[in-house]
C-alpha positions as semicolon CSV with decimal commas, in nm:
position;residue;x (nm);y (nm);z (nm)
1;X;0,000;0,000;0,000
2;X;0,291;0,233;0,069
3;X;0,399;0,212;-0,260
4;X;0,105;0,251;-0,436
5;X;0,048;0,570;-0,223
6;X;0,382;0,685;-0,335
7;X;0,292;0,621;-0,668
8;X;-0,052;0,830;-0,615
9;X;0,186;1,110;-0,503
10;X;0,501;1,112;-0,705
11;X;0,166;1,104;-1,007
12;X;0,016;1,384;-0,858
13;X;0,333;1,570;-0,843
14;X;0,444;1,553;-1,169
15;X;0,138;1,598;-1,281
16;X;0,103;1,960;-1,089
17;X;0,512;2,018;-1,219
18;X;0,369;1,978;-1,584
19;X;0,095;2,249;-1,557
20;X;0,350;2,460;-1,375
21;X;0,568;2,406;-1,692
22;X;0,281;2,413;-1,922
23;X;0,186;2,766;-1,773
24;X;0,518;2,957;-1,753
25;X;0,583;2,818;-2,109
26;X;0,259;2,970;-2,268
27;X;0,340;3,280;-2,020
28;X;0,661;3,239;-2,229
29;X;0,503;3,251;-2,569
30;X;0,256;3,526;-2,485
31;X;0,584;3,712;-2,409
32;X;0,760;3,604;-2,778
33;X;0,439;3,724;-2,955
34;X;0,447;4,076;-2,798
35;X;0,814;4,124;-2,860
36;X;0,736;3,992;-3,200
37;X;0,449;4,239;-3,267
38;X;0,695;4,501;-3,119
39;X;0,965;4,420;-3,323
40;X;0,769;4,429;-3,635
41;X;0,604;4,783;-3,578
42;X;0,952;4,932;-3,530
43;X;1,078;4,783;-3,832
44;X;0,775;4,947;-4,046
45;X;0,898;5,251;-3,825
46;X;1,246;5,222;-3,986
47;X;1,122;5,141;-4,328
48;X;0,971;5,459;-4,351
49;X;1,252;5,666;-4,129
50;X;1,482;5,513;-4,468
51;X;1,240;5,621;-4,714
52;X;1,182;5,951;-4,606
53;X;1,509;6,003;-4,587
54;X;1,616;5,867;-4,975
55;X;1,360;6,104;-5,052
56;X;1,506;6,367;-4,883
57;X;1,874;6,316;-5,053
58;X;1,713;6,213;-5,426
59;X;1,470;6,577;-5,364
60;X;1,622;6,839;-5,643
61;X;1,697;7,139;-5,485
62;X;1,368;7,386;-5,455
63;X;1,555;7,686;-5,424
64;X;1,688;7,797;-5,768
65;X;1,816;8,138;-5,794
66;X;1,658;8,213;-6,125
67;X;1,834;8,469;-6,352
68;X;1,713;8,648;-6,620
69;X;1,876;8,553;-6,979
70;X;2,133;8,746;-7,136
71;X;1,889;8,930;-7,361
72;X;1,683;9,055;-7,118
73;X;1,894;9,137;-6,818
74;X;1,968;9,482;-6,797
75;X;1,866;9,832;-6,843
76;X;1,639;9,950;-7,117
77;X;1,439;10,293;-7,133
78;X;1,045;10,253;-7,063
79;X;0,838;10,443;-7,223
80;X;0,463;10,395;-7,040
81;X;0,149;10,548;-7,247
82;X;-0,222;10,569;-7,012
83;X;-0,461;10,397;-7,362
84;X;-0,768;10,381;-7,072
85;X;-0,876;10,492;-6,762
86;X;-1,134;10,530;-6,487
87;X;-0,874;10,701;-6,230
88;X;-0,857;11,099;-6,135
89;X;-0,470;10,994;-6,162
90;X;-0,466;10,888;-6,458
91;X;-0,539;11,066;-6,816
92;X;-0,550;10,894;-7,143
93;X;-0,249;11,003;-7,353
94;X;0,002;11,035;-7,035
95;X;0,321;10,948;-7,066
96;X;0,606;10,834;-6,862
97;X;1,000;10,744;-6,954
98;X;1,184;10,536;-6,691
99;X;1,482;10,330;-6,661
100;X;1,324;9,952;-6,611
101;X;1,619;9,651;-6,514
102;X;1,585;9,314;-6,492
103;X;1,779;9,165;-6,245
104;X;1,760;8,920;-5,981
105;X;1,802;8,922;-5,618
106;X;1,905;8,607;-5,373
107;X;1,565;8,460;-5,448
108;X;1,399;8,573;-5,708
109;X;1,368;8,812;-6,040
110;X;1,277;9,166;-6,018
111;X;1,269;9,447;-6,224
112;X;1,334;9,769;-6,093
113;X;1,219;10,109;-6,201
114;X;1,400;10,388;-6,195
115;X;1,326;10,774;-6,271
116;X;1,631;11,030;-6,190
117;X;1,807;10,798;-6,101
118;X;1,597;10,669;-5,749
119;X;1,418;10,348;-5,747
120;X;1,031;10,423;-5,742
121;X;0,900;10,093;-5,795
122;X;1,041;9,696;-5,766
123;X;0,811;9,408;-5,915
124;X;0,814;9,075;-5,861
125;X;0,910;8,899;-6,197
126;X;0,838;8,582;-6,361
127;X;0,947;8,451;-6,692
128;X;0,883;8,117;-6,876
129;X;1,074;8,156;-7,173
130;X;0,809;8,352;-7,379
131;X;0,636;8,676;-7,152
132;X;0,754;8,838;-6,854
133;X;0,468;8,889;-6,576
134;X;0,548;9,155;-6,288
135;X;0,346;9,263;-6,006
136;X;0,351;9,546;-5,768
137;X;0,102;9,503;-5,488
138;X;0,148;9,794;-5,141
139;X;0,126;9,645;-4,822
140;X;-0,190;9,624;-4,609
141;X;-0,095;9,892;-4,382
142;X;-0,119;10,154;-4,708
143;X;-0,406;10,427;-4,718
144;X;-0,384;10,399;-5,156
145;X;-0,438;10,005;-5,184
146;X;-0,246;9,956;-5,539
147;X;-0,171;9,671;-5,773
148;X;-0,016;9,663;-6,035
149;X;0,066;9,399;-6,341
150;X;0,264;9,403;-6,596
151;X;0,288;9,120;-6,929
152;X;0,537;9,200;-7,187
153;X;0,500;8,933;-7,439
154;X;0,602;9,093;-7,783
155;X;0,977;9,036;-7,722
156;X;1,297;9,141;-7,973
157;X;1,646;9,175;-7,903
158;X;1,634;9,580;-7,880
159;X;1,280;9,624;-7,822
160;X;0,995;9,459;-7,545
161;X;0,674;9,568;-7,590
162;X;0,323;9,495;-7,375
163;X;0,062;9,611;-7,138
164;X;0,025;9,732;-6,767
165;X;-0,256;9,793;-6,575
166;X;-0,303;9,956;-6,277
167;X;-0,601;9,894;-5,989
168;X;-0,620;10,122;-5,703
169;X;-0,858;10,072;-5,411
170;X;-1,059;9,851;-5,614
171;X;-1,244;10,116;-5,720
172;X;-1,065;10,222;-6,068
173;X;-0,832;10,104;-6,352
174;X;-0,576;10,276;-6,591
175;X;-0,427;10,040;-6,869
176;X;-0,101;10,163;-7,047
177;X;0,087;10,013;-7,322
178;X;0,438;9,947;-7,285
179;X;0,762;9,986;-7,487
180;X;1,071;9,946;-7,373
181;X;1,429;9,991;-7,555
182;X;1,751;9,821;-7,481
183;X;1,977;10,090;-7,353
184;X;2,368;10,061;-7,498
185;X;2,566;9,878;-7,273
């Protein structure tokens, strides 16, 4: 009888030792899934850290300083007729002669207009190989709200030719026609 009560009990022992084991193994496993999950979210998380970054190194530069080309850039004489208007400022058949120049500054083209010598006026250029577009826009804290926009699309090696109108407190317009003439280097 003593032995078959020690085989009752050395039975029940290793029976409760292999659902010990059996339960800190699973315990085990639940532990190997998580790190598994974790493992695979920062690996998506480095994926796309690597792509972003290729990205970043393959990106063209945005910033081009843009220059004007070699037969525009410079001074030519402007001479500015008013064809129309709706403004007390303006009278058809006024005229104006400036200097205009195309240039460029660190981040963009301008043209600048000159009269005696003193800058009156800079616009913000753009050019895409066929008409120049400037504008001239005051600031928000200005009584006189003005804009202004210039196209010169009729384009020759000593001669530009196009339009400009003016807006000013959205109220009137004056439209001129443009010519301007490359000035001797």
């Amino acid at each position: 009888m003593r032995i078959l009560f020690f085989l009752l009990v050395l039975c029940t022992a290793t029976a409760c030792s292999y659902d010990k084991k059996e339960h800190q193994l699973d315990e085990r496993e639940k532990e190997l899934a998580t790190k598994e999950s974790l493992f695979v979210h920062k690996e998506a998380e480095y994926q796309a850290l690597l792509k972003m970054r290729d990205s970043i190194f393959n990106q063209k530069d945005s910033m081009q300083i843009s220059q004007w080309p070699a037969d525009i850039a410079g001074k030519w004489t402007g001479k500015v007729i008013c064809t129309e208007s709706s403004c007390n400022d303006y009278a058809i058949g006024d005229q104006r002669v400036d200097t205009w120049e195309f240039a460029s500054d660190s981040t963009q083209l301008v043209t600048r207009i000159y009269n005696n010598n003193n800058i009156i006026r800079v616009y913000a250029a753009r050019y895409d190989g066929k008409e120049i577009k400037l504008n001239y826009r005051t600031d928000s804290a200005s009584a006189k709200k003005v804009d202004m926009n210039v196209t010169l699309n009729d384009m020759t090696p000593k001669k530009i030719r196009g339009t400009r109108s003016i807006t000013i407190n959205n109220h009137c317009t004056a439209k001129f026609n443009v010519e301007l003439v490359r000035q001797d280097k």
